[in-house]
ROSE-4610 file (N, C-alpha, C; in Angstrom, 1 decimal, always signed):
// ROSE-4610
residu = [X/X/X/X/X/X/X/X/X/X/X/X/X/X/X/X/X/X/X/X/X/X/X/X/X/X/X/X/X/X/X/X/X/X/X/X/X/X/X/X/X/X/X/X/X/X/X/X/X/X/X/X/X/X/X/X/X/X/X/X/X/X/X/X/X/X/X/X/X/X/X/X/X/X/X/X/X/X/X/X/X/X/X/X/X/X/X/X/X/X/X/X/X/X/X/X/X/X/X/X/X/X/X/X/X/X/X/X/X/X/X/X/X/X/X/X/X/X/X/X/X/X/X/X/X/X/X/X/X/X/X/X/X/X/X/X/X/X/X/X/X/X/X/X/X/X/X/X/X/X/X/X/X/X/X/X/X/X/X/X/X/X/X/X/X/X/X/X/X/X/X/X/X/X/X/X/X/X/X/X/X/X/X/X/X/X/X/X/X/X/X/X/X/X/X/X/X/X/X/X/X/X/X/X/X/X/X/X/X/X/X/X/X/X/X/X/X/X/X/X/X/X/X/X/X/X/X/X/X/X/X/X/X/X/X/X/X/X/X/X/X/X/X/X/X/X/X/X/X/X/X/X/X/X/X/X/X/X/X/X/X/X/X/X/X/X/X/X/X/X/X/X/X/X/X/X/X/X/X/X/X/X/X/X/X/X/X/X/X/X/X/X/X/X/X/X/X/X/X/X/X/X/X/X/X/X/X/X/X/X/X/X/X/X/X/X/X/X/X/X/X/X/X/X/X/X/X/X/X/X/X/X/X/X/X/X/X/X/X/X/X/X/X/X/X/X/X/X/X/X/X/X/X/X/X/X/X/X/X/X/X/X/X/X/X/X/X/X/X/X/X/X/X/X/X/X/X/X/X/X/X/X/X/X/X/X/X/X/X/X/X/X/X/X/X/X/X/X/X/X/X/X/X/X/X/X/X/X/X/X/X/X/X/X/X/X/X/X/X/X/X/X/X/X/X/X/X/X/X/X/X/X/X/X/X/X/X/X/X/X/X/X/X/X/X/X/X/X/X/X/X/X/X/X/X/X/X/X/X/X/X/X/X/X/X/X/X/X/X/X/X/X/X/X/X/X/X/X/X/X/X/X/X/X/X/X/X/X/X/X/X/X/X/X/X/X/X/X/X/X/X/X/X/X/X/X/X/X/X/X/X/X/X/X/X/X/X/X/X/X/X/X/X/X/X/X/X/X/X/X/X/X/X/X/X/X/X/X/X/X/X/X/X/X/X/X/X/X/X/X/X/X/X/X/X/X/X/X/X/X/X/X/X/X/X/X/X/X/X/X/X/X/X/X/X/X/X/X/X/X/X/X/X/X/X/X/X/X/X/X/X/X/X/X/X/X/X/X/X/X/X/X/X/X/X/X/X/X/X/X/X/X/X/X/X/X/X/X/X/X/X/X/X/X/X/X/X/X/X/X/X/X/X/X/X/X/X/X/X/X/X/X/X/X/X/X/X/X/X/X/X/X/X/X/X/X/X/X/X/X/X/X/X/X/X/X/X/X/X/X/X/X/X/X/X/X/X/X/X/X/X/X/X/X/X/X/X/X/X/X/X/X/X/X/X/X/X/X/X]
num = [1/1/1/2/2/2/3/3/3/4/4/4/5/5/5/6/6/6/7/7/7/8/8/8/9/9/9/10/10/10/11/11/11/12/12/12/13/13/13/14/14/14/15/15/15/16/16/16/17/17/17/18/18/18/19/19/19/20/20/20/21/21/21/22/22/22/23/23/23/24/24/24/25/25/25/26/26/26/27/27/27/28/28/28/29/29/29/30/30/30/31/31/31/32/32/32/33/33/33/34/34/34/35/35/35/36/36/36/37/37/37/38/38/38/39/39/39/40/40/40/41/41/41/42/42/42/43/43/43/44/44/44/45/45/45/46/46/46/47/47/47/48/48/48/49/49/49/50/50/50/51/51/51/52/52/52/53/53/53/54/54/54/55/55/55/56/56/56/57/57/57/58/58/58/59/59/59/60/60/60/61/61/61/62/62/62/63/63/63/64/64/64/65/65/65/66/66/66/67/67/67/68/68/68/69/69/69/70/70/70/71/71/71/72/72/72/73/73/73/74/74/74/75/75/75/76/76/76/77/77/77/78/78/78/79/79/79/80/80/80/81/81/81/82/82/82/83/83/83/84/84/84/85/85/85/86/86/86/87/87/87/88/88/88/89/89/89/90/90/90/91/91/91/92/92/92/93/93/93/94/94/94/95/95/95/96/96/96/97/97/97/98/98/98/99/99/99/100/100/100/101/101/101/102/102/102/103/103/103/104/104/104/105/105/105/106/106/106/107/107/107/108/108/108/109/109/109/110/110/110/111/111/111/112/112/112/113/113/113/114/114/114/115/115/115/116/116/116/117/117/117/118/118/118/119/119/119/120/120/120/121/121/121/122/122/122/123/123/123/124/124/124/125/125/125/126/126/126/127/127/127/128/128/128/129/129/129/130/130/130/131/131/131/132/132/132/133/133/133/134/134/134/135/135/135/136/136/136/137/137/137/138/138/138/139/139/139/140/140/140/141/141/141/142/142/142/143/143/143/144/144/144/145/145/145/146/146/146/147/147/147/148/148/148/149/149/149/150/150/150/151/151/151/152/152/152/153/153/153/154/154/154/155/155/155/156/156/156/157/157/157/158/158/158/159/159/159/160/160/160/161/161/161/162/162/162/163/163/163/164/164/164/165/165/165/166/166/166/167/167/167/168/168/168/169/169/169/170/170/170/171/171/171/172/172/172/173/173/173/174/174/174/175/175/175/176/176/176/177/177/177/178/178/178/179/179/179/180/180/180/181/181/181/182/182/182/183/183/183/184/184/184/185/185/185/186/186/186/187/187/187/188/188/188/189/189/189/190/190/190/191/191/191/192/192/192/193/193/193/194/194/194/195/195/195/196/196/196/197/197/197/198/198/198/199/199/199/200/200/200/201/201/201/202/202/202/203/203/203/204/204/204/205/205/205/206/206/206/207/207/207/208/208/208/209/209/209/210/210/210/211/211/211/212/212/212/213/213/213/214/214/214/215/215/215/216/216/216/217/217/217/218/218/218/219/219/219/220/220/220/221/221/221/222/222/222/223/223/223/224/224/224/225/225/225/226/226/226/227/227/227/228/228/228/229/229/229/230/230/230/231/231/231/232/232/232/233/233/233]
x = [+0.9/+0.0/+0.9/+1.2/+1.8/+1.7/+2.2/+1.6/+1.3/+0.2/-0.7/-0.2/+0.8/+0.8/-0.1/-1.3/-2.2/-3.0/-3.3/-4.4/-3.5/-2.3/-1.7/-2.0/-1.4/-1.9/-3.2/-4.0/-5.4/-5.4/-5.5/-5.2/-4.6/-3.3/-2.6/-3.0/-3.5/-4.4/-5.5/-6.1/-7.6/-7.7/-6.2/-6.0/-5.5/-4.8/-4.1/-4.9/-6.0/-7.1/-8.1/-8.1/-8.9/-8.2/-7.0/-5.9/-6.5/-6.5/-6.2/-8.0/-8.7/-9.9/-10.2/-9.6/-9.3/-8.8/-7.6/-6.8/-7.6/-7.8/-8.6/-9.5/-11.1/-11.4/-11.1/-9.7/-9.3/-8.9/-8.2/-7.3/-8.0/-8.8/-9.4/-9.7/-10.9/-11.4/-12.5/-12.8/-13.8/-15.0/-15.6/-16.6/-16.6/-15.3/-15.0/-14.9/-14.2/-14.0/-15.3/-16.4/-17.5/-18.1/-18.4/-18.8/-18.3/-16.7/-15.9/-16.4/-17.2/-17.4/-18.8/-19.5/-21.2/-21.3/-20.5/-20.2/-20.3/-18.8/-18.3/-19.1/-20.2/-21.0/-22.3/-22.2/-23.9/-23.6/-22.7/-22.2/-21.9/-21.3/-21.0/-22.6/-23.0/-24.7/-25.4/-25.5/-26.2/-25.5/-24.1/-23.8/-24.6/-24.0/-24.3/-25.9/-26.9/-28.0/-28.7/-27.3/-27.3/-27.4/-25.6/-25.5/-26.3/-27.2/-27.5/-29.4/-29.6/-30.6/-30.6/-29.3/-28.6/-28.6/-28.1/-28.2/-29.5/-30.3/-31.4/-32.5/-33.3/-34.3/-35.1/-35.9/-37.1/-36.8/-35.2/-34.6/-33.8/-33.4/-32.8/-33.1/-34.3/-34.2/-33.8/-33.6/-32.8/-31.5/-30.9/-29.2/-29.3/-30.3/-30.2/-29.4/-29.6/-28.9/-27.2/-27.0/-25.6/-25.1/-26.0/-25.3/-25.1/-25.7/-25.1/-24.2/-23.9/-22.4/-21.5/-21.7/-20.9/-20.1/-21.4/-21.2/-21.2/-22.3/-22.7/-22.0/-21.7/-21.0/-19.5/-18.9/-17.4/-17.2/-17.8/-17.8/-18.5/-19.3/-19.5/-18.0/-17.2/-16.1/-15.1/-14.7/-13.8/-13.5/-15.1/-15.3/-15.4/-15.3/-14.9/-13.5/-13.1/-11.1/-10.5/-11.3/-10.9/-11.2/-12.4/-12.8/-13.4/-12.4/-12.2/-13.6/-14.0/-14.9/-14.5/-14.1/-13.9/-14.7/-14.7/-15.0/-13.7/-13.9/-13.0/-13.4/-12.9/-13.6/-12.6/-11.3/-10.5/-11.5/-12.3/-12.7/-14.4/-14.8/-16.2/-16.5/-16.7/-17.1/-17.3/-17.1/-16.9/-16.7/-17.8/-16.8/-16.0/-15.5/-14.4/-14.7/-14.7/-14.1/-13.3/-12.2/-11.1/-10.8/-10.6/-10.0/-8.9/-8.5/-7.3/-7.5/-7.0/-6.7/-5.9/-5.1/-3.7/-4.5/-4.9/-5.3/-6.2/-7.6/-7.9/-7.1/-5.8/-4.8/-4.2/-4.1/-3.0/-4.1/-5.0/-5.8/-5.7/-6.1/-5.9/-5.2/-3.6/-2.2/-2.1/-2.2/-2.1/-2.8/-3.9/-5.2/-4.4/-3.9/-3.3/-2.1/-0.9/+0.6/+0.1/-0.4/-0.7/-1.7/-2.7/-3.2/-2.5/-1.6/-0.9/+0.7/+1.0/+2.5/+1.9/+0.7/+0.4/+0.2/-0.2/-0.6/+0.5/+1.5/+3.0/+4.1/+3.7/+4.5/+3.7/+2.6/+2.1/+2.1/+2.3/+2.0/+3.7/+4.3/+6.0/+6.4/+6.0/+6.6/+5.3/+4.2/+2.9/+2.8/+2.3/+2.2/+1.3/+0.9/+0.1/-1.0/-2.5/-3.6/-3.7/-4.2/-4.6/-5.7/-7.1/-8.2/-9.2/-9.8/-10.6/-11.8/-11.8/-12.6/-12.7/-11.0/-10.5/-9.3/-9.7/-8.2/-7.6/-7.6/-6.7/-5.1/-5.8/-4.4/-3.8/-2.5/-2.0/-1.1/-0.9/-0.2/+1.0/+1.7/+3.4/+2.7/+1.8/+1.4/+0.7/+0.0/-0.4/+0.5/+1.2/+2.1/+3.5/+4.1/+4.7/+4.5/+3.2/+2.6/+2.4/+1.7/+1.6/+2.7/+3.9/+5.1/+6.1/+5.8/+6.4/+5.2/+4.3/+3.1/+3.7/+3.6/+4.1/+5.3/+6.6/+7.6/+7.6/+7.0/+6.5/+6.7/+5.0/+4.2/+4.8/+5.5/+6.4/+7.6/+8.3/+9.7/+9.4/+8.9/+7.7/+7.4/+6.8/+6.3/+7.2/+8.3/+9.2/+9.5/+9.7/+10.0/+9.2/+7.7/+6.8/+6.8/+6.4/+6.6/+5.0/+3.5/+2.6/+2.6/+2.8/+3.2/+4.0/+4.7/+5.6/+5.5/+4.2/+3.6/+3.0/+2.9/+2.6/+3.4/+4.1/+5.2/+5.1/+6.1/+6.3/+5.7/+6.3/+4.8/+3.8/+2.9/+1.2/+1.5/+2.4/+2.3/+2.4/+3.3/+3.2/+2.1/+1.2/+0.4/-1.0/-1.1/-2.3/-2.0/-0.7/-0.1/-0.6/-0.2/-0.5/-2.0/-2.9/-4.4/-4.8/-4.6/-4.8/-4.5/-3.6/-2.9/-3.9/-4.1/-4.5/-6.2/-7.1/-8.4/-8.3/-7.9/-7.9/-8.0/-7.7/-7.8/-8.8/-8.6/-10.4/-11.3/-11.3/-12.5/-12.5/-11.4/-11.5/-11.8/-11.6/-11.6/-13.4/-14.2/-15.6/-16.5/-15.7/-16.7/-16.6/-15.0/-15.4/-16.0/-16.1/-17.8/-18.8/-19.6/-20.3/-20.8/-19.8/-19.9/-19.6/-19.0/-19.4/-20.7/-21.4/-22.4/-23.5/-23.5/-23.7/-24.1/-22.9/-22.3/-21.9/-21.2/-20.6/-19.3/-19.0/-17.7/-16.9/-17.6/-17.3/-18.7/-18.7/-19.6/-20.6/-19.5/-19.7/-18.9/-19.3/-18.1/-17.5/-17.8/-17.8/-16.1/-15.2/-13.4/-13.2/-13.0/-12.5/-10.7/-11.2/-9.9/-9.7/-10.8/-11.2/-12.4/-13.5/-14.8/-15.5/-16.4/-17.1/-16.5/-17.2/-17.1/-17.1/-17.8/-17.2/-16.4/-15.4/-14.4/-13.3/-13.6/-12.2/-12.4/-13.5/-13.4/-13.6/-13.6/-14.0/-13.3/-11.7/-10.7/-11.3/-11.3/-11.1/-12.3/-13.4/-14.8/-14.4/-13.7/-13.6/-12.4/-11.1/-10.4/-10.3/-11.3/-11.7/-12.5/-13.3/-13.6/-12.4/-11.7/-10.2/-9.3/-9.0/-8.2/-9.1/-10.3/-11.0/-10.6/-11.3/-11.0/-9.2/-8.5/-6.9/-6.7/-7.3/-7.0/-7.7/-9.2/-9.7/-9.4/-9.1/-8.2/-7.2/-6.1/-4.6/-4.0/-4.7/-3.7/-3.9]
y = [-1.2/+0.0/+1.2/+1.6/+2.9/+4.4/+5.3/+6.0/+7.6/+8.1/+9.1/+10.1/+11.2/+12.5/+13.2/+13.6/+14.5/+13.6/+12.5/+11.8/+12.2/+11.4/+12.2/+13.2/+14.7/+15.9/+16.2/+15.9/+16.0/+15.3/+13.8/+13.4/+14.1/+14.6/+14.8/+16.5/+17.3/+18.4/+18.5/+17.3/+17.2/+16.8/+15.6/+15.2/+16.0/+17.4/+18.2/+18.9/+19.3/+20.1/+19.5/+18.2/+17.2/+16.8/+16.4/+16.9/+17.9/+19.1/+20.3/+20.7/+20.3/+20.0/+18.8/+17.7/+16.7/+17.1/+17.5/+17.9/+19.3/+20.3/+21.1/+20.7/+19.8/+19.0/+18.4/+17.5/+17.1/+17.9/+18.7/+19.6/+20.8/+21.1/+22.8/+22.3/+21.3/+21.4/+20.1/+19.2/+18.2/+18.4/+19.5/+19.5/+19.4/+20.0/+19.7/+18.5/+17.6/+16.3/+15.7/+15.9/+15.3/+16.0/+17.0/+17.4/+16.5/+16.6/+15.7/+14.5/+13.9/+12.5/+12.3/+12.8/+13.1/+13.3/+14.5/+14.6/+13.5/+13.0/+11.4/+10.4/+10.1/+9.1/+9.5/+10.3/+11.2/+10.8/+10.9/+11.1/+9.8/+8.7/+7.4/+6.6/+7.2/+6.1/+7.4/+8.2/+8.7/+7.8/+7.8/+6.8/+5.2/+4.9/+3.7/+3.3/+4.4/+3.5/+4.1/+4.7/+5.6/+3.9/+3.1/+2.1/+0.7/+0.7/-0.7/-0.4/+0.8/+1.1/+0.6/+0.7/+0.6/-1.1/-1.8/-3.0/-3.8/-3.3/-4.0/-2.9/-1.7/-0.9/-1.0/-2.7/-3.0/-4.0/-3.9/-4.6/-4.3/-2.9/-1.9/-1.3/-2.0/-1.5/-2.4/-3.5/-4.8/-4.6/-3.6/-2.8/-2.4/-1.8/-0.5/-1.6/-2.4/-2.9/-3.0/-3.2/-3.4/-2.2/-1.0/+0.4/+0.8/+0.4/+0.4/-0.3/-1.4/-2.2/-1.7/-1.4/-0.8/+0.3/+1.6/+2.9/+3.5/+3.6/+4.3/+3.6/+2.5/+1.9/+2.4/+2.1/+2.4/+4.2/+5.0/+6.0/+6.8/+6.4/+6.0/+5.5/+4.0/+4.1/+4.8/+5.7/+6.3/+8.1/+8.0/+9.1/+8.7/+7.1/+6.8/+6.9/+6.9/+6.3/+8.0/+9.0/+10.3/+11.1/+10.6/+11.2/+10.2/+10.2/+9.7/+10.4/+9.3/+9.4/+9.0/+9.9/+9.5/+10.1/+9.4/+9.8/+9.6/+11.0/+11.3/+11.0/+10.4/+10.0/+10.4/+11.2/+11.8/+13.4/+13.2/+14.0/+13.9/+15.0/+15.0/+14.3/+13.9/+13.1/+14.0/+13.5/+14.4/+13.7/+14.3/+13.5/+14.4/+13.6/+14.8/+14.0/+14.7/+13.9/+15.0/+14.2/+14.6/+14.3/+15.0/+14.5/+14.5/+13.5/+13.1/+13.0/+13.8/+13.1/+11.9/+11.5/+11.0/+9.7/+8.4/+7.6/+7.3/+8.6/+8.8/+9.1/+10.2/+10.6/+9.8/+8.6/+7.3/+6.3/+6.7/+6.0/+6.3/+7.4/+8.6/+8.5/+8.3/+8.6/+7.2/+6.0/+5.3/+4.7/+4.9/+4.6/+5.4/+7.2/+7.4/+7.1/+6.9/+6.6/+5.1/+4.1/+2.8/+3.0/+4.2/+4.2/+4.7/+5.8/+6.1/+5.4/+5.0/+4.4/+2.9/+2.2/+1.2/+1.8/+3.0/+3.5/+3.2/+4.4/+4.7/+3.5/+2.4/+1.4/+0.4/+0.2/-0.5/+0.1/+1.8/+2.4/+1.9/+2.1/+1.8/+0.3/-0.8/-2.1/-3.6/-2.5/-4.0/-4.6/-5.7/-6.7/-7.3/-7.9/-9.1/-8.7/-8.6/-8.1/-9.0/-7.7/-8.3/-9.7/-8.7/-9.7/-9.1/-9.5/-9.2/-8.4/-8.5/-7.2/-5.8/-5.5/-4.2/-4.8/-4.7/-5.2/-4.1/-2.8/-1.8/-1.9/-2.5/-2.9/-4.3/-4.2/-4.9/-5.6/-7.1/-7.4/-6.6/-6.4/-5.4/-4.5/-3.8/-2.2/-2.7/-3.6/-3.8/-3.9/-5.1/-5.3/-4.4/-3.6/-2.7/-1.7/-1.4/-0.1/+0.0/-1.7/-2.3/-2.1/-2.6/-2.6/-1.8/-0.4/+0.9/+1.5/+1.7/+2.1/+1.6/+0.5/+0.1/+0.3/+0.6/+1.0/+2.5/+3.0/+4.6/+5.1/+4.2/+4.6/+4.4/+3.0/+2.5/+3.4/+3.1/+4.3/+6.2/+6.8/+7.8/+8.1/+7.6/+7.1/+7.4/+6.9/+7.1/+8.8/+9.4/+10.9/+11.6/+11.5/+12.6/+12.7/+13.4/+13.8/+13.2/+13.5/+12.8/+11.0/+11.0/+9.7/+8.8/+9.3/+8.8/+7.9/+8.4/+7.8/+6.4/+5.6/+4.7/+4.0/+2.5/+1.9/+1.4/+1.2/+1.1/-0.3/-1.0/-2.3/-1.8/-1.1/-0.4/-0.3/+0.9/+1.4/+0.4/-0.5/-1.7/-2.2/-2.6/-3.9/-2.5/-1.5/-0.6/-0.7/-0.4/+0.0/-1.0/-2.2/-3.8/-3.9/-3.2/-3.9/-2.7/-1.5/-0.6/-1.0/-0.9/-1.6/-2.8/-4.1/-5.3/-5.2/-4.7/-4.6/-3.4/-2.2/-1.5/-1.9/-2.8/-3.6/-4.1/-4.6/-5.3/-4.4/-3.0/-2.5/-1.7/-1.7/-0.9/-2.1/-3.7/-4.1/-4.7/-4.1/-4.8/-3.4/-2.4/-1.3/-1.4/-2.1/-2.0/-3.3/-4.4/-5.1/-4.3/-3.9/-3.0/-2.2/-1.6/-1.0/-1.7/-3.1/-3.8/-4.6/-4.5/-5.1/-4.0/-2.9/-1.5/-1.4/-2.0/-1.6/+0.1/+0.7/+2.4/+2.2/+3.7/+3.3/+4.1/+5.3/+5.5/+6.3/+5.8/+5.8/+7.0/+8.0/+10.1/+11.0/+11.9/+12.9/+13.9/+13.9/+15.2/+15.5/+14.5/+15.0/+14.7/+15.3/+14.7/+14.0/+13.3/+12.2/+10.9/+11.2/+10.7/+10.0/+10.3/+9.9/+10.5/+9.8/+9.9/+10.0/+9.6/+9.5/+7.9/+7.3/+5.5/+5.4/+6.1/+5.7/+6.6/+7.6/+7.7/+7.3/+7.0/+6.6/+4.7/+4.1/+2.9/+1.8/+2.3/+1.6/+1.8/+2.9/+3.6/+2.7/+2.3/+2.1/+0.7/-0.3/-1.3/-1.9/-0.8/-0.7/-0.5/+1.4/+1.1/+0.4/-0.7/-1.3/-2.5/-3.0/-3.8/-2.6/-1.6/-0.6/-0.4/+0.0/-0.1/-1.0/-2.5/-4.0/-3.7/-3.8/-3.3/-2.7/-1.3/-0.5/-0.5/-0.9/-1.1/-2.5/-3.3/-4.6/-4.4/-4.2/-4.0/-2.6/-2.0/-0.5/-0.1]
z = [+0.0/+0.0/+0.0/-1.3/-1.1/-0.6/+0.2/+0.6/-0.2/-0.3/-0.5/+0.0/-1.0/+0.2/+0.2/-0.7/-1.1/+0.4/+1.1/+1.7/+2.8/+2.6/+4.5/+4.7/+3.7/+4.5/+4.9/+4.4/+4.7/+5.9/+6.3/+7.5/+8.3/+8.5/+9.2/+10.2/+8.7/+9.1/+9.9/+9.7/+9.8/+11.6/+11.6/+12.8/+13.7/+13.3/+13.9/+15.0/+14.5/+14.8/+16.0/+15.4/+16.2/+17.3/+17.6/+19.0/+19.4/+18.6/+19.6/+20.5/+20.0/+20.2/+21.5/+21.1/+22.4/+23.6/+23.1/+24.6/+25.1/+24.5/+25.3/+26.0/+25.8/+26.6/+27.3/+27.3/+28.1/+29.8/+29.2/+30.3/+30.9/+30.5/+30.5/+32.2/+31.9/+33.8/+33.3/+34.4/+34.6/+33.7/+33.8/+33.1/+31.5/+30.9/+29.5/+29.5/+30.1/+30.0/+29.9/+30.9/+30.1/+29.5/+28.9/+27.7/+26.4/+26.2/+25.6/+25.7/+26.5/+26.3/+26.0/+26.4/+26.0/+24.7/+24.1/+22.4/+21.5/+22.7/+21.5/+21.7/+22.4/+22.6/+22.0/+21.7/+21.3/+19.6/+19.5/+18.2/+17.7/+18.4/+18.2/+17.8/+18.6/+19.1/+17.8/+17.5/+16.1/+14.7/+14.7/+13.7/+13.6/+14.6/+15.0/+14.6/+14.7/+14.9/+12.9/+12.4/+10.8/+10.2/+10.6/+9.9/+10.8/+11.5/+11.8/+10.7/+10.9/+9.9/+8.3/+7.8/+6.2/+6.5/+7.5/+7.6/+7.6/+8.4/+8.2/+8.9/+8.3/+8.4/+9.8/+9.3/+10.1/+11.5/+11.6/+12.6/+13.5/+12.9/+13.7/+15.4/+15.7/+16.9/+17.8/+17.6/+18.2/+18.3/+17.5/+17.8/+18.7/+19.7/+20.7/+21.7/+22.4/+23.1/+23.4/+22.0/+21.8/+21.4/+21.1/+21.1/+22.2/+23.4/+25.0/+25.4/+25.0/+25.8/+24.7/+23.0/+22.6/+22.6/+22.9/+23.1/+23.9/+24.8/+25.7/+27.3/+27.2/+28.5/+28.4/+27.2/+27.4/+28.3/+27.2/+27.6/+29.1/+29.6/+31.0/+31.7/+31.3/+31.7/+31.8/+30.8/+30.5/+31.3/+31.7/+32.7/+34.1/+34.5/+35.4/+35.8/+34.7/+34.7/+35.5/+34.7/+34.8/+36.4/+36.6/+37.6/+38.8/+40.0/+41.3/+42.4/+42.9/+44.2/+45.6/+46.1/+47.7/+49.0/+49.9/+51.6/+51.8/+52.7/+53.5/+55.1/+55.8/+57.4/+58.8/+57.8/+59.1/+59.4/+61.1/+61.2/+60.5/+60.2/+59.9/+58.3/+58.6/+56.9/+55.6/+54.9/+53.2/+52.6/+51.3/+49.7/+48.9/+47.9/+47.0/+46.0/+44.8/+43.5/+42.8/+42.7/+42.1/+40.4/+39.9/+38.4/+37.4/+37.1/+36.5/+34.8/+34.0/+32.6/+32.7/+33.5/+33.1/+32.4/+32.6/+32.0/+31.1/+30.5/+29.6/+28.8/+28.7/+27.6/+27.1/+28.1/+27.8/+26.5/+27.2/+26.0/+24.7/+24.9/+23.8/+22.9/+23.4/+22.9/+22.6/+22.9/+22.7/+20.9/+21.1/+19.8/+19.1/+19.3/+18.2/+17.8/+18.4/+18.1/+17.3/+17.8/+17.3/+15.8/+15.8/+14.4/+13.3/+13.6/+12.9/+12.6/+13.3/+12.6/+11.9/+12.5/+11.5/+10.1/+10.0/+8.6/+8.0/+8.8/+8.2/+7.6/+8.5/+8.4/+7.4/+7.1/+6.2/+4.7/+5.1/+3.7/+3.3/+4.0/+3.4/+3.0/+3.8/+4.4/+3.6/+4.0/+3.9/+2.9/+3.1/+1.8/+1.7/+3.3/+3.4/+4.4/+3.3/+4.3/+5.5/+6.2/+7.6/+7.5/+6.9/+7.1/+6.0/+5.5/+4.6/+4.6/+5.9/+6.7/+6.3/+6.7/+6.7/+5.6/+4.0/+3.4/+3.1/+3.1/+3.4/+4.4/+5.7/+6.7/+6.3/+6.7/+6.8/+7.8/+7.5/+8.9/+9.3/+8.6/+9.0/+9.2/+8.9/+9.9/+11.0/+11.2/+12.4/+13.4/+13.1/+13.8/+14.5/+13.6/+13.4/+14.2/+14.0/+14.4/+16.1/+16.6/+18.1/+18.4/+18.1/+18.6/+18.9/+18.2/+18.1/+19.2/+19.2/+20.0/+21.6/+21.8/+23.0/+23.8/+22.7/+23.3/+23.5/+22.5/+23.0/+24.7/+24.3/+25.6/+27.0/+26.9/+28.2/+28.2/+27.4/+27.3/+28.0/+27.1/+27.5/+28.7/+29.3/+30.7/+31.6/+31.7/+32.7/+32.9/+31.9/+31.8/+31.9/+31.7/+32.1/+33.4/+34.1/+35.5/+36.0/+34.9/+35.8/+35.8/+35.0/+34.5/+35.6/+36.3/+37.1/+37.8/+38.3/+39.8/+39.5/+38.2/+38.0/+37.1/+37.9/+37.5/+36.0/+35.6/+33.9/+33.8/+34.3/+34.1/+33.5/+34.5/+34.3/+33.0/+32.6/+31.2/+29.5/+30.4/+29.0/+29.0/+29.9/+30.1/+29.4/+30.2/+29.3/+27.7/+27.4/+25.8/+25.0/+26.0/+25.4/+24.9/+25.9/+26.3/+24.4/+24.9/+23.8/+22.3/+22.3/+20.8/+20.3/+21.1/+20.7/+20.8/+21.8/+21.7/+20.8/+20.9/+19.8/+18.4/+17.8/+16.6/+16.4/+17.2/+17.1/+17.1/+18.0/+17.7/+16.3/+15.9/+14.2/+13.4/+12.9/+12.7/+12.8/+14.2/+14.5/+13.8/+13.4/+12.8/+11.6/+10.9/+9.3/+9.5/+9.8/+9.9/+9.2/+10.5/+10.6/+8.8/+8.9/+7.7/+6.2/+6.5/+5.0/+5.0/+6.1/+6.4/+5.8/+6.2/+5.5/+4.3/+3.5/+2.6/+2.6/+3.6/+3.4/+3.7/+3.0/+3.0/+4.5/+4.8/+6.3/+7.1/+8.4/+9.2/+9.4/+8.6/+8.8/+8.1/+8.3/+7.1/+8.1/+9.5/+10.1/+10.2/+9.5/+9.9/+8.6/+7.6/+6.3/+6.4/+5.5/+5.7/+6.7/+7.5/+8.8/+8.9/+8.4/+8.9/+9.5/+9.9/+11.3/+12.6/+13.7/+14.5/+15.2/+14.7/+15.3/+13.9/+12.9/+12.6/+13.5/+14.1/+14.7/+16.0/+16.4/+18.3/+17.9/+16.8/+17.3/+18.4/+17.8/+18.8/+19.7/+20.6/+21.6/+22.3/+21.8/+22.5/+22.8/+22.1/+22.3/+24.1/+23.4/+24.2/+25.7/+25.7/+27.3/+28.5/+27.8/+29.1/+29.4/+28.6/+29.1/+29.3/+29.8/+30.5/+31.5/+31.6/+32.9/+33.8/+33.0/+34.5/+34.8/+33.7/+34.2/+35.5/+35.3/+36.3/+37.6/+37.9/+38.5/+39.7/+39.2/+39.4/+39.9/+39.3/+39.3/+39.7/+39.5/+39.2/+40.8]
């Protein structure tokens, strides 16, 4: 798959923006952060119920189910990850909730370093499609892409300063969880859409898609980064 510079820059523009749009949600204050997540789920579950309609019209409402453990649950999760609930019991009782980007961004950063160097490295390297699913990717950018993604994120890790506070372990074993369900959920939406028959889910990011084309990793990913961290972390 050779690579497209007229399609990268568009991508690359398109994605530029769409960063700078994320991380402001992200970082501004709690309440962007869910706004940021209400958006992407409002927006995921409007696609979602665009292409189970193109699938089957008069059957379509038997998706609503699965547009909740698909959609609407991760993202519920993902504002769990962010935002902490405690009692305090030194003294007169209190709650607090406190909130953290740090493991939403990891998400974040992860779905993107891994979606993009698999492009990069399959547009240069690939040969041999993934699956027939998605025959665009290929195994060397998948693979390629996981494996550069992972060393990133672990490597990385050590030197940011919020980052610190959670051992490099954590960081591979998330990078790991990210990368590999991440695939699958790109992989369960072009389903989706050859089932369709479209070719992408939305137009709202040119070069991009929709919206369950650029969050699909993402939806699959955070409830196995949730049980992770919830569990373990």
């Amino acid at each position: 798959m050779a690579l497209n510079i007229h399609i990268f820059k568009t991508r690359a523009l398109t994605a530029l923006i769409f960063v700078i749009i994320m991380l402001a949600g992200l970082f501004i204050n709690v309440w962007g952060f869910i706004a940021l997540c209400i958006i992407i789920m409002l927006g995921c579950f409007f696609e979602f119920i665009k292409i189970t309609r193109k699938i089957s019209d008069h059957k379509s409402f038997y998706y609503l189910p699965l547009g909740f453990f698909y959609i609407m649950m991760p993202m519920a999760m993902m504002v769990n990850l962010g935002i902490t609930y405690e009692i305090y019991t030194n003294g007169p009782p209190f709650e607090k909730f406190t909130y953290s980007p740090l493991i939403p961004c990891a998400i974040l950063f992860c779905i993107w370093i891994n979606d993009t160097l698999a492009y990069l490295v399959g547009s240069f390297i690939g040969k041999t499609p993934l699956t027939k699913v998605s025959p665009k990717k290929t195994l060397e950018g998948t693979i390629g892409g996981a494996i550069l993604c992972i060393m990133i994120i672990t490597l990385s890790a050590r030197y940011i300063p919020a980052a610190s506070g959670i051992a490099w372990h954590h960081w591979l074993f998330i990078s790991i969880i990210c990368t590999v369900f991440g695939t699958f959920g790109d992989l369960l939406e072009s389903k989706l859409k050859r089932m369709a028959d479209v070719k992408d889910s939305g137009s709202f990011m040119p070069g991009h898609g929709g919206f369950l084309d650029r969050f699909d990793s993402m939806l699959i990913a955070i409830p196995f980064v949730w049980l992770y961290v919830r569990l373990l972390l």
